[in-house]
Structure formats: C-alpha cells, structure tokens
ZAMAR-360844 format. One record per residue: residue in one letter; x negated, y negated, z negated of N, C-alpha, C in turn. Coordinates in steps of 0.05 Angstrom, whole numbers, plus 32768, in hexadecimal, padded with zeros to 4 digits. Layout:
% ZAMAR-360844
AXYZXYZXYZ
...
//
This chain:
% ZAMAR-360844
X704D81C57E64705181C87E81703681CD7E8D
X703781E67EA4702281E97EA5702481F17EBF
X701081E47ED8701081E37EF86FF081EC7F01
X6FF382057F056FD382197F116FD5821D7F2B
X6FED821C7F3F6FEA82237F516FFC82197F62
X6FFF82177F7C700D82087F8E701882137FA2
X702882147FB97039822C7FC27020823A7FD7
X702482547FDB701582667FE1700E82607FF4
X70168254800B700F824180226FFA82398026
X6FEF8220800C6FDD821B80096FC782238007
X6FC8823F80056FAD82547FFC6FA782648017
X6FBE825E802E6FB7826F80446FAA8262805E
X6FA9826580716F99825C80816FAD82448091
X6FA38232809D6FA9821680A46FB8822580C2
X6FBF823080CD6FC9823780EA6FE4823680EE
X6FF3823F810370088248810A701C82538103
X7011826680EC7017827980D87026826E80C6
X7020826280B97020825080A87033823F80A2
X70478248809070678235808C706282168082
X704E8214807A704681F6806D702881E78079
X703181ED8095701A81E780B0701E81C680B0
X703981B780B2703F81A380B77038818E8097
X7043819680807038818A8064701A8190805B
X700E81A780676FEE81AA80646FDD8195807C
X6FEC819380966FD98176809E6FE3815B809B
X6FFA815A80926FF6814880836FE7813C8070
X6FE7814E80576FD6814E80396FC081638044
X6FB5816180536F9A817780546F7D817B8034
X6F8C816C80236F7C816B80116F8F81807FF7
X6FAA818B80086FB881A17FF66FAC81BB7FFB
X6F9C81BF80106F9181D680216F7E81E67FFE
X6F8082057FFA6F73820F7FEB6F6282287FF5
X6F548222800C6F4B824180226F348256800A
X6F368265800B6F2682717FFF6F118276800D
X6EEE8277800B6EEE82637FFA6EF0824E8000
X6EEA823B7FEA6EE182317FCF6EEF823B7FC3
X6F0882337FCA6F13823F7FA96F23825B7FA9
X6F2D82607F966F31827E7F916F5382827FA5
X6F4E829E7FA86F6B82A67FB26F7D82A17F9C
X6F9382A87FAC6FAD82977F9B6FB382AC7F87
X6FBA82CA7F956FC582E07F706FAC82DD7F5C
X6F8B82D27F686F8082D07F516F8182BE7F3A
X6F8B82A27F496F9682937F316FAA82977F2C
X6FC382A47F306FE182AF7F1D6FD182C07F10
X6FBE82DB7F126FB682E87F016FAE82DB7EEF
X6F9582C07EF46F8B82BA7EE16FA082AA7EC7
X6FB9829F7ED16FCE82917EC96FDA82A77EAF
X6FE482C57EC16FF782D07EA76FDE82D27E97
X6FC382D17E9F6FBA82DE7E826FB982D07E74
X6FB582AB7E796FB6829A7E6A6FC9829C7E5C
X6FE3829B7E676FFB82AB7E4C6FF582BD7E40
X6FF882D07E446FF282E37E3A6FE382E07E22
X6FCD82D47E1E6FBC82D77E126FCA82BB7DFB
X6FCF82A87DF86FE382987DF06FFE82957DE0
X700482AA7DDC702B82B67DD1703482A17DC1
X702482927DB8703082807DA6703282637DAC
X702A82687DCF7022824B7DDB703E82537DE9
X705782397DE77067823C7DFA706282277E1C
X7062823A7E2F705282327E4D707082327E5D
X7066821C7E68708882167E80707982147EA0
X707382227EAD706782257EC5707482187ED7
X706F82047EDF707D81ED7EF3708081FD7F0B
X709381EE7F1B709A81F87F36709E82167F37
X70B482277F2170BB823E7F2370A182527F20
X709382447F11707282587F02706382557F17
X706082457F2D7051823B7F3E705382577F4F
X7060826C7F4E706E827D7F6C708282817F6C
X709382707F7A70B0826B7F7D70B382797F96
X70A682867FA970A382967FB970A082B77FB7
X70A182BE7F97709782D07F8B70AC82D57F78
X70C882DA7F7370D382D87F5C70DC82F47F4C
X70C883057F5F70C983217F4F70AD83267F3D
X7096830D7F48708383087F38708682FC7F1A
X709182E47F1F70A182D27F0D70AC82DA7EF4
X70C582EA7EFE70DD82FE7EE870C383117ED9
X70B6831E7EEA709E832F7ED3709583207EC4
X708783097ED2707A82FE7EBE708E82F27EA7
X70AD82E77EA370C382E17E9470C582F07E7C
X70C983107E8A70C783297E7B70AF832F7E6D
X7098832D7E6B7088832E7E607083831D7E4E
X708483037E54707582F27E40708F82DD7E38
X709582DE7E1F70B282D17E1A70AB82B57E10
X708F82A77E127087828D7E11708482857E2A
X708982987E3B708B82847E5C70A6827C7E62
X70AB82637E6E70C582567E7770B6824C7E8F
X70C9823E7EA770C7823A7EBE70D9821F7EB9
X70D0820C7EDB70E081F47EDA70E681FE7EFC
X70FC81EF7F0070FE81F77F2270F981E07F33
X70EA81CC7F2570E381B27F3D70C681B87F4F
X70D881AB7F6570D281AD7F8170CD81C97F8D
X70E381D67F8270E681F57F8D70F881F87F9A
X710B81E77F9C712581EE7FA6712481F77FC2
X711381EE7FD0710E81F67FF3710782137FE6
X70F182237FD770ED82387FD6710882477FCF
X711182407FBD712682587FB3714582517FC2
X7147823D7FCE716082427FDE716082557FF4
X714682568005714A826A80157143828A800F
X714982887FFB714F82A57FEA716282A87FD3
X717C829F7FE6718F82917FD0719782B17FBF
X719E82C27FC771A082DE7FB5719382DF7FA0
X717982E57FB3716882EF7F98716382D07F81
X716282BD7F8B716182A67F73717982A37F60
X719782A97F7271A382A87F5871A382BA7F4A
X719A82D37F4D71A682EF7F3B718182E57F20
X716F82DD7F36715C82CD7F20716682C27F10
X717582AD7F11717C829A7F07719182977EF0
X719E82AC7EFD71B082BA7EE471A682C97ECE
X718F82DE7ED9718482EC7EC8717582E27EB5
X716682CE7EB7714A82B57EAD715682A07EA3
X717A829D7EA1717A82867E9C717B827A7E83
X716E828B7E6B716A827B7E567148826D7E57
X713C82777E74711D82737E76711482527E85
X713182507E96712E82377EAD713882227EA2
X711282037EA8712381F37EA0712881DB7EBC
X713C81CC7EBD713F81BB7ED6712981A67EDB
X711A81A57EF27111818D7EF8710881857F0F
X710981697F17710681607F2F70E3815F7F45
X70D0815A7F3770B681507F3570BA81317F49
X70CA81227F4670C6810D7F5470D080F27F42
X70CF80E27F4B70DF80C97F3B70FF80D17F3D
X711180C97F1D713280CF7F27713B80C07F43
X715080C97F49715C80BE7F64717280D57F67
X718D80BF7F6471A280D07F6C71AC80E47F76
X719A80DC7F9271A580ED7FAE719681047FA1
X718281077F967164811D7F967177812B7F87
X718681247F71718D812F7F5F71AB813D7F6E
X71B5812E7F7A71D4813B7F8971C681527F9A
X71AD815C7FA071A8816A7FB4719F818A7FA3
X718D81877F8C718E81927F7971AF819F7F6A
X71C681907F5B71D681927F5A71E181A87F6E
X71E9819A7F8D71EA81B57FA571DE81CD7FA1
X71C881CE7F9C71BA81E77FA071BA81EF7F8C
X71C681EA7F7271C482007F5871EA81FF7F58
X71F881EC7F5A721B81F37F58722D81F67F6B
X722481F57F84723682037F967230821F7FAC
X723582287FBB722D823F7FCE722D822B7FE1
X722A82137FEA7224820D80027212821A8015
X72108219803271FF822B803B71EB8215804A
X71D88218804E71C68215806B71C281F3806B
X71B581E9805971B881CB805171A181BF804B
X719481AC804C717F81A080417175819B8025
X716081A28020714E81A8800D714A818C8009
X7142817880137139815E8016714481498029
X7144812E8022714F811A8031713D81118044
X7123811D8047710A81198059711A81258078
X7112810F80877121811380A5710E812D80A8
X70FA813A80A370E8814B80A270E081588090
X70EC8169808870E78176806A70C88177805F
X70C8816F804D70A881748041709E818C803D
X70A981A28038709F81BC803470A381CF8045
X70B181C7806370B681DC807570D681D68083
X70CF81DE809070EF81D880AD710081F980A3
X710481F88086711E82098089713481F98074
X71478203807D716581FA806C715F82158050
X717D82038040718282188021719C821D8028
X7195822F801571C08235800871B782347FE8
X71D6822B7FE971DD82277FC371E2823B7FBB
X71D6823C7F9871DD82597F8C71F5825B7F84
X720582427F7B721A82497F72721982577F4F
X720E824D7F407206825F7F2D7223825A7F14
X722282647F06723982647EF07236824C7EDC
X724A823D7ED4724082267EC77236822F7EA3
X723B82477EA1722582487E80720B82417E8F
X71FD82537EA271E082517EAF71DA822F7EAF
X71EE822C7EC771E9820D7EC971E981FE7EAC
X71F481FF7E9B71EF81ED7E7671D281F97E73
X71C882127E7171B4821D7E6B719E82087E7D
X719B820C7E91718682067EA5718681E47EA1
X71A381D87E9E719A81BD7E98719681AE7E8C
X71A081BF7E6F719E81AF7E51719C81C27E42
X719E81D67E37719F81E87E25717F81F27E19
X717581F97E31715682007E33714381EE7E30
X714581D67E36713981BD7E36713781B17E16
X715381B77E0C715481B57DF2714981C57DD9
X714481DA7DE9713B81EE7DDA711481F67DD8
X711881ED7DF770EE81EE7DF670E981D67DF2
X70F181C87DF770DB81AB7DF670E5819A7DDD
X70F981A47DD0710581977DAD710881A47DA3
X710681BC7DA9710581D57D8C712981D57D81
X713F81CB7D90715181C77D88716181E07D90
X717281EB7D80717F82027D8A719881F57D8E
X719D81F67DB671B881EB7DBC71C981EB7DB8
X71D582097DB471F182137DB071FB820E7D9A
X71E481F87D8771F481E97D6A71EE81CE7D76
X71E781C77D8971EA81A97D8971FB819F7D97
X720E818F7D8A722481807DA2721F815B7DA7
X721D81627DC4721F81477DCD723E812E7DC2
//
C-alpha cells in the first residue's frame, strides 16, 4: 500500500477557490503550497515512475492512486502498469460526484479495486459505503459529519453489478494481498 499524495486541494492555494477551504483550516498542517514542496502532477509523475520502474513490485495506491479526482489519469496509469491496484477509502465524496464516469471505471478496473474504509470499522461508515457502491441512490451523504469533512457536496450511488461488487470486496483482496486465486476458493 502505497500513499504519495493527497487530494489536489491540498496543493492549491488556501482561498475561496478552493473546495477543501473549510478541512484545510481546520488541519492547516494538510496545506502543500508550492513552494516548499513540489507541485502535485510532479509527485504522480514521480509515483508512475516509481511503478514503472518496479513490475515485479505489486503497488495498491490508497485513496483511488491518490487522484480520485483524476480517473482518466488513474485507468492509464491501470492500463499501463498491471502491478498497480487501487483501494477506494476515503474517496467516496470524490467519486460519487462523478457517479458515470466512476462506475463505467469501476466496471472497467474491476479486477484492479480493492475496498477500504481508512478509518476504524463502524457500521453506519460501512452502510454508507455499501450505498454508494450497491444502489443508484441519488444526492446523499458521503459522511455522518453534520459537516462533511471533505466538502459540502452530496453523492449518488453507482449501482454497480454484483460480480464487480464480489470483485471489489473479496475476490481482489484475496488475490493481492494472499496470492489466493478466488474463483477456486469457496467460503
């Protein structure tokens, strides 16, 4: 598992502008202004090459390859390097409000995605997740925060097909992180 970068937000300037104005003064110590540190495509650049250069290293890029904002960046990078996998925790605010393009992702990648939360278990966290990968619900909360942590927008559910869903929640998990080939193992 491997975490280089943090949502693009973070790399842009602290103002108005700024979809993650309210979680950056909060945590003002998430702030990445260039400088000091580097712009943000320079560390995804510097990231695929670290794959890249690796083929035999299998890499699971947390939080949807750390641009879940980016999922035409993402799928290239999928397509290219067949030791990269993705997890989708604490993306779900990102990719619900691009419920299209995430599920036709999601369908397409789904021997690549594996499920996870980044928080302690908790039911509700997990019924909200659930929503947003098995039904089309529309226009709903991302989080049980009376204030969303990552931004004042609602999701919609992908609705995805339940092979995807086995894939994304056990199939792939079983397969990168135990070397187990699923489709012979029965529970």
């Amino acid at each position: 598992m491997i975490h280089v970068a943090d949502p693009v937000a973070f790399f842009a300037p602290v103002d108005r502008y700024n979809e993650r104005w309210e979680e950056l003064h909060a945590h003002p110590y998430w702030h990445f202004p260039n400088p000091p540190f580097p712009p943000f495509l320079e560390v995804m650049t510097a990231f695929a090459n670290l794959v890249a250069r690796h083929p035999r290293t299998t890499f699971i890029g947390a939080h949807v390859g750390c641009y879940a904002e980016n999922l035409q960046w993402v799928g290239e990078m999928l397509d290219r390097r067949p030791n990269f996998y993705i997890d989708i925790a604490a993306r779900i605010g990102e990719l619900g409000r691009q419920p299209y393009t995430a599920r036709h992702f999601c369908i397409r990648y789904a021997d690549r995605i594996l499920f996870g939360l980044d928080q302690p278990a908790d039911a509700a966290d997990y019924h909200i997740y659930y929503r947003f990968l098995e039904t089309d619900d529309a226009y709903f909360d991302y989080s049980r925060a009376d204030v969303p942590p990552q931004g004042r927008w609602q999701i919609y559910g992908l609705c995805l097909p339940d092979d995807v869903l086995e894939k994304i929640y056990n199939r792939n998990a079983r397969w990168v992180l135990l070397g187990l080939d699923a489709s012979a193992v029965t529970d």
